[in-house]
Structures are given as structure tokens and as C-alpha cells.
RODREN-766953 format. One record per residue: residue number from 1; residue in three letters; x, y, z of N, C-alpha, C in turn. Coordinates in steps of 0.001 Angstrom, whole numbers, plus 524288, in hexadecimal, padded with zeros to 5 digits. Example, Ala and Ser with C-alpha at 12.3 -4.5 7.8 and 13.67 -1.06 7.14 Angstrom:
REM RODREN-766953
num/residu/npx/npy/npz/capx/capy/capz/cpx/cpy/cpz
1/ALA/83386/7E9C6/81E78/8300C/7EE6C/81E78/83390/7F31C/81E78
2/SER/83232/7F736/81BA8/83566/7FBDC/81BE4/83264/8001E/81EBE
REM end
This chain:
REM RODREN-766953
num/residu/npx/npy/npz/capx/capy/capz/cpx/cpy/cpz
1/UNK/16DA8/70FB2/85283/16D7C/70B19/855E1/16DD0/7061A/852A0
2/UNK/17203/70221/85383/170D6/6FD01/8509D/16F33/6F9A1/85325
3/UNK/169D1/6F659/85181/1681E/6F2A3/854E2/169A5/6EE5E/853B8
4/UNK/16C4D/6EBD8/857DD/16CBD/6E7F0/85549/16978/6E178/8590E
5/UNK/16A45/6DCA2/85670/16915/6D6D5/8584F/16CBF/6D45D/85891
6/UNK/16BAC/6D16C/85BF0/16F57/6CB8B/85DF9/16E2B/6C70F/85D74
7/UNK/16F1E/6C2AE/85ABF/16E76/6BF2F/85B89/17425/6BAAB/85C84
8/UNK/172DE/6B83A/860B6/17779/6B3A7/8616C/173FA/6B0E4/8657A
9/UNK/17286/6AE33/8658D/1740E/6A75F/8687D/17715/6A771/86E49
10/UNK/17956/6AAF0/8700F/17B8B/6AA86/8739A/17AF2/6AECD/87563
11/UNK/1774C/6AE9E/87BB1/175B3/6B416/87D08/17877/6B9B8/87F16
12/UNK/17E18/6B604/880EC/18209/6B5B7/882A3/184A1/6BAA0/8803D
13/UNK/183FF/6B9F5/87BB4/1879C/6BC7C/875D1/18493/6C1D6/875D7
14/UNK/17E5B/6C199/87571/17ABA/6C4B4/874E7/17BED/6C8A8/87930
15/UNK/17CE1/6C562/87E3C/17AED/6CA17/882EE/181CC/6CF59/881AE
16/UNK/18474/6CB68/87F67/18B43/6CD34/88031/18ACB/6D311/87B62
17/UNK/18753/6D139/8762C/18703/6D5C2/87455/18440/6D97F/87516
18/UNK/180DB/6D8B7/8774A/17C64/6DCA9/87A30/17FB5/6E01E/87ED4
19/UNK/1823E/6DCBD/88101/185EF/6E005/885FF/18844/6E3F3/8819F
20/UNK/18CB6/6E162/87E95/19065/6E44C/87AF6/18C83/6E91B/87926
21/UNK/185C6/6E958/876E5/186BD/6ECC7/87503/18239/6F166/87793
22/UNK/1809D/6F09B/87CDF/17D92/6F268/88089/17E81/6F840/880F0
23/UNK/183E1/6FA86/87FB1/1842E/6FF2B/8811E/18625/702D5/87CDC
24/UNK/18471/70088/878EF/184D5/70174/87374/180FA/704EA/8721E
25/UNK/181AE/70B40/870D9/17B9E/70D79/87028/17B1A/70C9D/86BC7
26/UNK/17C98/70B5A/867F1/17B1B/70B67/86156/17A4C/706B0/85FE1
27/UNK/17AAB/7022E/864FB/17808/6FDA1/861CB/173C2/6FAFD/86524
28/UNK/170B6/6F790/86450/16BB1/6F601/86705/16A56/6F181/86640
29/UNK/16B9C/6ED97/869D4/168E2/6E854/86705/162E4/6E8F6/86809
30/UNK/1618D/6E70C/86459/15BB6/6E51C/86400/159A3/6DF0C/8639E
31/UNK/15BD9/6DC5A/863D3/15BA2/6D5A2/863A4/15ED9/6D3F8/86673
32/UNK/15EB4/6CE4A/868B2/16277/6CA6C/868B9/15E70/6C486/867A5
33/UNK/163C9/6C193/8648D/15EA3/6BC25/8650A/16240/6B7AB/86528
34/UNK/16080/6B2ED/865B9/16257/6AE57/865FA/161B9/6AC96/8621C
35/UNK/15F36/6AC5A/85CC2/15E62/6A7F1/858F4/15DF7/6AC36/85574
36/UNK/15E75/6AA0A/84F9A/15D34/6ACA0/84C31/1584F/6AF83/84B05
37/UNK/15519/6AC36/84C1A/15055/6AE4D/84B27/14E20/6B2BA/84E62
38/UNK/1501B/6B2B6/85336/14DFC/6B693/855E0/15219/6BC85/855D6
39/UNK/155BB/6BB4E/852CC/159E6/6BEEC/85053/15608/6C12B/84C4C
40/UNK/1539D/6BF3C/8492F/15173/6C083/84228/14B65/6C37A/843C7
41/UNK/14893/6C18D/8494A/1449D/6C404/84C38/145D8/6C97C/84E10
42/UNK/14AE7/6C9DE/850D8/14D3C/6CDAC/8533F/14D8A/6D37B/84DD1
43/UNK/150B6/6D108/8493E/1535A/6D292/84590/14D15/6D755/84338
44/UNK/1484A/6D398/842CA/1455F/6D499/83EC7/14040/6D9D0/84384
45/UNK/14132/6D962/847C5/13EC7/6DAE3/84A9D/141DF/6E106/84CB5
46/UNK/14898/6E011/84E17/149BB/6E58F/84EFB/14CB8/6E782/84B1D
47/UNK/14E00/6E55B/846FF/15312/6E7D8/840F4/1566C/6EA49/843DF
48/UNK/159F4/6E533/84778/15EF9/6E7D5/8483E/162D1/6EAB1/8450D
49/UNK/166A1/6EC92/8465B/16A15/6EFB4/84015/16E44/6EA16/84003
50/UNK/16FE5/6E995/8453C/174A5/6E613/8449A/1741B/6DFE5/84815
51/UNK/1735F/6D910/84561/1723A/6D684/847D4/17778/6D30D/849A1
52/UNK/178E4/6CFC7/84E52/17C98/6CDFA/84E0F/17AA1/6C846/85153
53/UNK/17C89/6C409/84BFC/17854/6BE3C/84B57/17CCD/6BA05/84D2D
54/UNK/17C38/6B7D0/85023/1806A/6B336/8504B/17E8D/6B11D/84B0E
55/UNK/18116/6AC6A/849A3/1814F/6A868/84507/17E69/6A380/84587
56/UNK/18060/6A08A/84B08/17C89/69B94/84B59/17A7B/69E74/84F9A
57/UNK/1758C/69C78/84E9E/16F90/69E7F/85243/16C17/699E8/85215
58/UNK/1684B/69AA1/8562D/16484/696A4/85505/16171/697EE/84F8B
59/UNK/15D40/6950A/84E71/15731/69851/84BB7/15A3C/69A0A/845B2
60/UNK/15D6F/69CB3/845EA/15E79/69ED1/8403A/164C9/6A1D4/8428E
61/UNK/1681C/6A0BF/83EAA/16CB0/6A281/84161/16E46/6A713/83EED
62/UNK/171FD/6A9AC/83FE2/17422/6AE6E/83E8D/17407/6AFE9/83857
63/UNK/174E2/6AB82/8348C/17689/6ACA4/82EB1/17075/6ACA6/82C1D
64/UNK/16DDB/6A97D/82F55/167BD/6AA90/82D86/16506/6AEAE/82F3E
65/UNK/16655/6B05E/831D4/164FF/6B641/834AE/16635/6B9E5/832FC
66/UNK/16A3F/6BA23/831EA/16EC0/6BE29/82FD9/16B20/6BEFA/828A3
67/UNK/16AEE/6B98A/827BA/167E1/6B9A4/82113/161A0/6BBFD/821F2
68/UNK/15EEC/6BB1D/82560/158AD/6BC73/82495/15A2D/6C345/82668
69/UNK/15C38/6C4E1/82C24/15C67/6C9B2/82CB1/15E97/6CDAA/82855
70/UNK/162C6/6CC07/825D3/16381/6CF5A/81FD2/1600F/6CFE0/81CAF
71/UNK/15E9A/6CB98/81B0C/15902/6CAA8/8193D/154ED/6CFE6/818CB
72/UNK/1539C/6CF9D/81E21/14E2E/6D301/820EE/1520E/6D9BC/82240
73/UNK/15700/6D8E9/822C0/15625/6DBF6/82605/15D06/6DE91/822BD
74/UNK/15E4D/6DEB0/81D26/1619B/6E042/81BC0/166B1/6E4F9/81FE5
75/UNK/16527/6E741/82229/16629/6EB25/82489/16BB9/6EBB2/8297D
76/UNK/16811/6E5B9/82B86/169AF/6E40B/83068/16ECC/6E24B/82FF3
77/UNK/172A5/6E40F/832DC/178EC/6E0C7/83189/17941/6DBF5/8371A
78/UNK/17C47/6D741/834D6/17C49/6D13A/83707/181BC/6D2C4/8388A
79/UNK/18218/6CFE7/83D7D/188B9/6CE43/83F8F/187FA/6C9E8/842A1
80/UNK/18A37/6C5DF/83F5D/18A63/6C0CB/84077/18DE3/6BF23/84589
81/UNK/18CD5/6BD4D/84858/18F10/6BC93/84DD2/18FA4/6B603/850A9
82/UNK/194FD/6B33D/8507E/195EC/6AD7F/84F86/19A7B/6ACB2/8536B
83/UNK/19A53/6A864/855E8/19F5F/6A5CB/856D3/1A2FB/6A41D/852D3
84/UNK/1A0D4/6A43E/84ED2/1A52F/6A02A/849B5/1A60C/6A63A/844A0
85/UNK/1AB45/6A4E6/84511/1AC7B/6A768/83F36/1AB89/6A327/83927
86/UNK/1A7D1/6A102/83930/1A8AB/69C7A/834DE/1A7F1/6A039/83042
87/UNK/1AA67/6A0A8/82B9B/1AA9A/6A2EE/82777/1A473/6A21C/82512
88/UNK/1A2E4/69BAE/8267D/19DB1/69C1B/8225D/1991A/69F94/8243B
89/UNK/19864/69F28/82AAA/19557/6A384/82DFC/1958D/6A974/82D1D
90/UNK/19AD0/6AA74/82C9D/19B66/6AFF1/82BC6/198C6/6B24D/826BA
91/UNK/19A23/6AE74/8225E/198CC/6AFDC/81E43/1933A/6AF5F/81D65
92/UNK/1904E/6AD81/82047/189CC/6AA57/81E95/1898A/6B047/821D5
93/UNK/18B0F/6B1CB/8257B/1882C/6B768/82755/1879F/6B9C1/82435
94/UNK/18CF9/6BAF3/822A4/18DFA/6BFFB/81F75/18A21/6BE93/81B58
95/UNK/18AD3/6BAD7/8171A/1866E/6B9A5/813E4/18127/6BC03/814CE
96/UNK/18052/6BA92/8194D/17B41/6BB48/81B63/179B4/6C030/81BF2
97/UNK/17E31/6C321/81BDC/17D28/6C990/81D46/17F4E/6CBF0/82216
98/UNK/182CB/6CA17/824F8/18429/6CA7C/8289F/188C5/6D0D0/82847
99/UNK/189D5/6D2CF/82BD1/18DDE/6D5E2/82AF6/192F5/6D64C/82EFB
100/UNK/1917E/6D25A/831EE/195C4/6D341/83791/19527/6CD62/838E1
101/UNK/199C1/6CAA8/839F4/19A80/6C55F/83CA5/19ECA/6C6CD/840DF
102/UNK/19BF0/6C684/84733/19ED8/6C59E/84BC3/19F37/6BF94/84DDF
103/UNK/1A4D2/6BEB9/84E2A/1A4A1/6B976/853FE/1A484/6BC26/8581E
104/UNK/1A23D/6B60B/85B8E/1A072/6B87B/86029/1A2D9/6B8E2/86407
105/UNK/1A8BB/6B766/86224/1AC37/6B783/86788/1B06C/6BD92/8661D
106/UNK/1ADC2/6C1B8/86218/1B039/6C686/8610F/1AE4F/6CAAD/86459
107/UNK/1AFB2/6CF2F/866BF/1B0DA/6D144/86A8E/1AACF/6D333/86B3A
108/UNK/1A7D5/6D4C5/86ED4/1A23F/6D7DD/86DE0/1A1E3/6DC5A/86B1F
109/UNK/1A63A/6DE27/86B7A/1A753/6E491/86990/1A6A8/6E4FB/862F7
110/UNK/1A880/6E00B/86104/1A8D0/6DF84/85AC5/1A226/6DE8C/8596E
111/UNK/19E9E/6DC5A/85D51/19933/6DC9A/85CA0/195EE/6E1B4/85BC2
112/UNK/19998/6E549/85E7A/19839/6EBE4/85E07/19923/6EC83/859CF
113/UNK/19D93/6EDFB/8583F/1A092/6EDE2/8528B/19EB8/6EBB9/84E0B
114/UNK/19D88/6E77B/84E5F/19A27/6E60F/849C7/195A4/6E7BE/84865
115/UNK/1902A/6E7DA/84C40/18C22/6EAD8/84CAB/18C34/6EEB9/8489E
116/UNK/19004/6F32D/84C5F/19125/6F987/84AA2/193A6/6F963/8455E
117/UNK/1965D/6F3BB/8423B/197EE/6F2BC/83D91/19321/6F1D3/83A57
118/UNK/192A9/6EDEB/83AD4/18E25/6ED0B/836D8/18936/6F032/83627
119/UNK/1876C/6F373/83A6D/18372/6F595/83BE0/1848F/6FC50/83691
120/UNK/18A51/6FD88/83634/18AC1/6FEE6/832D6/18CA0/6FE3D/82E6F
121/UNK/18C56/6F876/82C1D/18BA6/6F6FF/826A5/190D7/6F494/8263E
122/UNK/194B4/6F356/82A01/19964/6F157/828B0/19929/6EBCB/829D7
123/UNK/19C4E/6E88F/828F5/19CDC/6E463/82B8F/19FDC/6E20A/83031
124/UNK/19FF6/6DF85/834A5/1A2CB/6DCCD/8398C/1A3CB/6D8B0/839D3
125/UNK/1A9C4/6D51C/838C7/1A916/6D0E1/838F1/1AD5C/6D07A/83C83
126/UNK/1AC92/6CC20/83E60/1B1DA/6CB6C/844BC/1B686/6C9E3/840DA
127/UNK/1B945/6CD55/8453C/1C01B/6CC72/842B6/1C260/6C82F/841C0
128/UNK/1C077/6C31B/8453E/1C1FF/6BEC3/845A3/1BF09/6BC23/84196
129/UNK/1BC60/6BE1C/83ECE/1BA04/6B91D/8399B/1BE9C/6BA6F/835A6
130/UNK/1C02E/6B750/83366/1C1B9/6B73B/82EBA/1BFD1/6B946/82A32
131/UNK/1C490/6BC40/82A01/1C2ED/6C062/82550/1BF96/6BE48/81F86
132/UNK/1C2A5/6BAA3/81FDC/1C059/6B87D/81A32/1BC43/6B5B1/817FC
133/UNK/1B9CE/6B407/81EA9/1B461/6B3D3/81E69/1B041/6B773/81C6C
134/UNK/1B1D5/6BD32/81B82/1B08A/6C22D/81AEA/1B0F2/6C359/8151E
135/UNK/1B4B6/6C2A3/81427/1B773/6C448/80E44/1B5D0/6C0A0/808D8
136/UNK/1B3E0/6BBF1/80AC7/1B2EC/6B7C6/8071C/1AF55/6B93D/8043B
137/UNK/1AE68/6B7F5/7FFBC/1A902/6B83F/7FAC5/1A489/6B6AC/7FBB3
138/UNK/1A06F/6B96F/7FB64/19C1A/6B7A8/7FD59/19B73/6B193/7F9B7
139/UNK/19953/6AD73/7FCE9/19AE2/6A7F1/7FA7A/195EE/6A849/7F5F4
140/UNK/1945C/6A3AC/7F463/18E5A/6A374/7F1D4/189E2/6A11D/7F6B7
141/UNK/18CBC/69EA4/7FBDB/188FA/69F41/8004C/185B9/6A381/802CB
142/UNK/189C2/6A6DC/80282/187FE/6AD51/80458/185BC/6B0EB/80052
143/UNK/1860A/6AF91/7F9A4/183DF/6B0D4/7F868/17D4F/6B12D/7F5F3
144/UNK/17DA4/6AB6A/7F769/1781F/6A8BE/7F799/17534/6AB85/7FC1A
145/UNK/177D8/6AC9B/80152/17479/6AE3A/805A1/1727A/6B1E1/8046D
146/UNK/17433/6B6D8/800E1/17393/6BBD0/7FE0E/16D27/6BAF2/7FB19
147/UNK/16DBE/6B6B1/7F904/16787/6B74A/7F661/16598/6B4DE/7F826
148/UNK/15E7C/6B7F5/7F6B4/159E8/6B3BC/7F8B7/1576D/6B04F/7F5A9
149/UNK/1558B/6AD09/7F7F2/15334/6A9D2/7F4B9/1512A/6AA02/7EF2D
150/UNK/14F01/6AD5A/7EE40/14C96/6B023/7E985/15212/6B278/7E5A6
151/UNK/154E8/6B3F6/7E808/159EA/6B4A5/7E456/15C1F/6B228/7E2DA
152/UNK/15DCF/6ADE7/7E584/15DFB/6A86D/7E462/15CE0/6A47F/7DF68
153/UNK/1573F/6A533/7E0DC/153AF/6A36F/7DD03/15411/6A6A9/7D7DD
154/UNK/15433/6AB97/7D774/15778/6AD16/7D30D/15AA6/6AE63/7CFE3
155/UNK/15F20/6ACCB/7D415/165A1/6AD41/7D1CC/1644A/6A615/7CEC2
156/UNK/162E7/6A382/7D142/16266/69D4E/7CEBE/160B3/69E3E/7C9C7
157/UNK/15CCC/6A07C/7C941/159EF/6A05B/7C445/15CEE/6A4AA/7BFAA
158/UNK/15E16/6A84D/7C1F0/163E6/6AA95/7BFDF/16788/6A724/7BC20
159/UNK/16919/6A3E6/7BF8A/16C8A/69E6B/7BD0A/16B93/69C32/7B8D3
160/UNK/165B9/69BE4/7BA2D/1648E/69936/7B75E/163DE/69C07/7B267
161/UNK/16503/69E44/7B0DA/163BD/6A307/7AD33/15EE3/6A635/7AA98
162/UNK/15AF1/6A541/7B078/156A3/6A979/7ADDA/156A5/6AF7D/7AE78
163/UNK/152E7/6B1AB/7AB3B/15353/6B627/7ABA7/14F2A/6BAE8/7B0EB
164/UNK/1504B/6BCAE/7B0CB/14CB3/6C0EF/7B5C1/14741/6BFFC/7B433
165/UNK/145AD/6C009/7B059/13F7C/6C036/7AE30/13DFA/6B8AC/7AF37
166/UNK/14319/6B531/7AD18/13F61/6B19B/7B0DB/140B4/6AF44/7B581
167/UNK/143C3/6B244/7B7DB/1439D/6B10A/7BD75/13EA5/6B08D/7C00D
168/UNK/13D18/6B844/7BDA1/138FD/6B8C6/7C062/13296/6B805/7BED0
169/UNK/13483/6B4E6/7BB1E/12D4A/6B0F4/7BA9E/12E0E/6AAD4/7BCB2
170/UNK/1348E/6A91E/7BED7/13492/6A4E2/7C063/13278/6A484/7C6C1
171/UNK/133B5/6ABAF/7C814/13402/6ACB2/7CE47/12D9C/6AF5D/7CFF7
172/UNK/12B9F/6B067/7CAB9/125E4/6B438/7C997/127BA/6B864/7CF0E
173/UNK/12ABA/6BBF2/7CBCE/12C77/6C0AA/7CE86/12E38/6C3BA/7CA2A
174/UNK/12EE5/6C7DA/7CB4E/12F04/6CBC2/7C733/1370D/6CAC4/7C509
175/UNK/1357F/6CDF3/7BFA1/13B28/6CDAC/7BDD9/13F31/6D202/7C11C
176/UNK/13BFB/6D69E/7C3CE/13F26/6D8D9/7C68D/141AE/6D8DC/7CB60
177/UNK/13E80/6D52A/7CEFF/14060/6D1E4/7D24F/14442/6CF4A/7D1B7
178/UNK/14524/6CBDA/7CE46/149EF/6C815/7CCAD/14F0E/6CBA8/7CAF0
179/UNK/14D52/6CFA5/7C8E5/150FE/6D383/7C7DD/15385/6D4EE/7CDDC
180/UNK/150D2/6D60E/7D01F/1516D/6D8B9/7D44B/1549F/6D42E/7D91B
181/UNK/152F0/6CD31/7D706/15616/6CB74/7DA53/15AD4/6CA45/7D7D4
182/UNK/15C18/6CB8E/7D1F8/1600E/6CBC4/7D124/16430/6CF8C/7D159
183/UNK/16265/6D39E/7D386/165E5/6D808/7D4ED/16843/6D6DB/7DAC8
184/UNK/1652F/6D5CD/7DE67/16486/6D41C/7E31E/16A61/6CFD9/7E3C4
185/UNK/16964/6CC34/7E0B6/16E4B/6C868/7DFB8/1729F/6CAA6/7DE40
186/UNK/171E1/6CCFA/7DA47/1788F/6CFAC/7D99E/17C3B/6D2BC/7DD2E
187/UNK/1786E/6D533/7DFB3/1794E/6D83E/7E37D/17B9E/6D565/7E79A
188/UNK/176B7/6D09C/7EA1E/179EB/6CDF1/7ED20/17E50/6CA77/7EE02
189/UNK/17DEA/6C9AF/7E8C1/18294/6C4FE/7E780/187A0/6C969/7E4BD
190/UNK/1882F/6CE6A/7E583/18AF3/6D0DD/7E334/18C32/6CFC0/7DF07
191/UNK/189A9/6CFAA/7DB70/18A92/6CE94/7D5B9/18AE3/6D2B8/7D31B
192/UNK/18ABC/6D3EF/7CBF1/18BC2/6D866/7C979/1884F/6D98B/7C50D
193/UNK/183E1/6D4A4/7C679/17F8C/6D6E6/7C213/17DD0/6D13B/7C0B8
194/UNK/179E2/6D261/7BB9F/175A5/6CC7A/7BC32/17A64/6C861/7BB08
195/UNK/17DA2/6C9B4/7B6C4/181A8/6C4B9/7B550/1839D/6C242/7B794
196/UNK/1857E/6C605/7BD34/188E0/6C443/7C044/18381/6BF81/7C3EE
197/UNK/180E2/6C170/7C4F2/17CE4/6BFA0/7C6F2/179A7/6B895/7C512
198/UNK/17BB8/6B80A/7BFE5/17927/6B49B/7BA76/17F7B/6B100/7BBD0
199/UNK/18300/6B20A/7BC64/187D6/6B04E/7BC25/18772/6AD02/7C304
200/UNK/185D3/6B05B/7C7C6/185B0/6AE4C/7CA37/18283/6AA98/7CAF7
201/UNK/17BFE/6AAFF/7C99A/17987/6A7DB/7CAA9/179B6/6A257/7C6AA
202/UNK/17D16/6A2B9/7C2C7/17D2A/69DA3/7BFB8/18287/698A2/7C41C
203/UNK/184C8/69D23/7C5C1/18983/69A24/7C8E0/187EA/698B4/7CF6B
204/UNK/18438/69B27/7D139/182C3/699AB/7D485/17B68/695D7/7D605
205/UNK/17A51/695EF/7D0EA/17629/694E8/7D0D9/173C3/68E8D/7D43D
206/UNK/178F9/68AB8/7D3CF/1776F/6857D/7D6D3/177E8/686D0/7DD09
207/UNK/17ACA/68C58/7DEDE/17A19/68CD2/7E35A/176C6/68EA7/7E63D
208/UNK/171CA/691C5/7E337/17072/693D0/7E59F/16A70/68FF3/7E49A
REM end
């Protein structure tokens, strides 16, 4: 069974996918909400498998949603759901963790389709976005969204050229921790090891 949530702003939209997927035995909504926040209430209370977030919302909108539920809830696959194909939206999802971007004027049936996509690990994006919104390099915007604060804080100091031992009497945390958020980084930033890692953070260091 995949459970999934709704959130959009327009109840309109909500009641249309609920019709679409009413006679669906393998899927189940368990939410619908109007605002973000009561999306991230919904999210943390039933662990849908599959959520589908409009973008602008009241309270907290789709790309902030989309970022805390990955967060908490790694597991869960996002399909971003918009009137606008704007390249920078699409991409702040995906950034965000997203795995499926529908417009909302694409058929109901592709709302099925995506679900049953992402729900098994693939991705759904409407035919009508531009491909190359898709294909582009993750920027250094999207890759900033990738780390947290604390990684952050020690890719900088990276730059700056200290070493793991005093990171972590600058951070009074252990040296294996810092190790550990430097693995964390490479990984996320697809890199190929600490150099590559020492190389990036000297070149990106005023950005972050």
C-alpha cells in the first residue's frame, strides 16, 4: 500500500486527486492540507511513502517542506506540483530532494504515474518542462542546500587550512566527528576524496 499526502492551496485540486485516486487499491491517502505547516504535521504524524506539495503555500511553502521532510524523514519521495515551469523552482525542488515535478494543468492520470514512479525509486517529471532544466549541473546554490549548517562551518575552516584535530577543539567535539563530517561532504558534494574536498572548500569558501 503507498500512502500517500496532499498538499495544495486549492481545495479544488485536492478534491480532483482524491476522486482520481479513490478506486485505487494500492494507494491511500492519508493527509490533505492547505499550508505548509499543516503538510509537515500531517508528514510527521502518518510517514506517508509518497508526498505531493504545491510550491507557493501559505505558512511554509513547498521547497521548505520538501527540505525539513528529507531531513526527518529521508525515505519519503517529494513531487513537486506548480502552475509554472520556472527553471529556478524546478531546480530548488530537486535540490531540495524532490523526485517528481508535475504542472497542474497535466492530465490526472500522469498524477497516478508519477506516484507509482517515484514510489519505486525512479523519477517523474512532466513532459512539458524543459529538458534542460533537468540535465543542468548541480549549481553551487543547490549545492549549499546539500549541507547543514555544521558542515558548513567546517568546509570554511577547511579553507582555511586547518587540520581535523583543530577543527575539533575549535568545535570541542571529537576528532572523529569532523572526520565523519568530512566524509558526509564528499559524498554529498560528489567529490573524490579529502583533496578534492580542500580544493573545493578554498574556492568556495567566500560563499559559503
Amino acid at each position: 500500500m503507498i500512502k500517500i499526502a496532499i498538499a495544495e492551496d486549492h481545495q479544488s485540486l485536492i478534491d480532483g486527486i482524491e476522486l482520481l485516486l479513490k478506486y485505487e487499491i494500492d494507494i491511500k491517502i492519508i493527509g490533505t492540507a492547505n499550508d505548509g505547516e499543516e503538510l509537515l504535521r500531517i508528514v510527521r504524524r502518518n510517514k506517508p511513502n509518497v508526498v505531493i506539495t504545491d510550491i507557493k503555500m501559505p505558512k511554509t511553502d513547498g521547497i521548505e517542506a520538501t527540505k525539513l521532510i528529507k531531513q526527518e524523514f529521508p525515505e519519503t519521495k517529494i513531487i513537486g506540483f506548480s502552475m509554472f515551469d520556472q527553471q529556478e523552482a524546478i531546480q530548488q525542488m530537486i535540490a531540495a530532494g524532490a523526485t517528481g515535478y508535475l504542472l497542474k494543468n497535466s492530465p490526472l492520470e500522469e498524477v497516478l504515474n508519477a506516484i507509482k514512479t517515484v514510489h519505486l525509486g525512479g523519477t517523474f517529471y512532466d513532459k512539458n518542462i524543459n529538458p534542460k532544466f533537468l540535465t543542468e549541473t548541480v549549481t553551487t546554490t543547490q549545492q549549499k542546500t546539500l549541507l547543514s549548517k555544521s558542515e558548513k562551518e567546517i568546509l570554511l575552516m577547511i579553507g582555511q587550512g586547518k587540520s581535523s584535530n583543530e577543527i575539533a577543539a575549535l568545535r570541542f567535539t571529537s576528532v572523529s566527528t569532523v572526520e565523519k563530517h568530512r566524509k558526509n561532504m564528499i559524498r554529498k558534494l560528489g567529490l573524490q576524496g579529502k583533496g578534492e574536498l580542500l580544493r573545493y572548500s578554498i574556492e568556495k569558501k567566500y560563499d559559503f
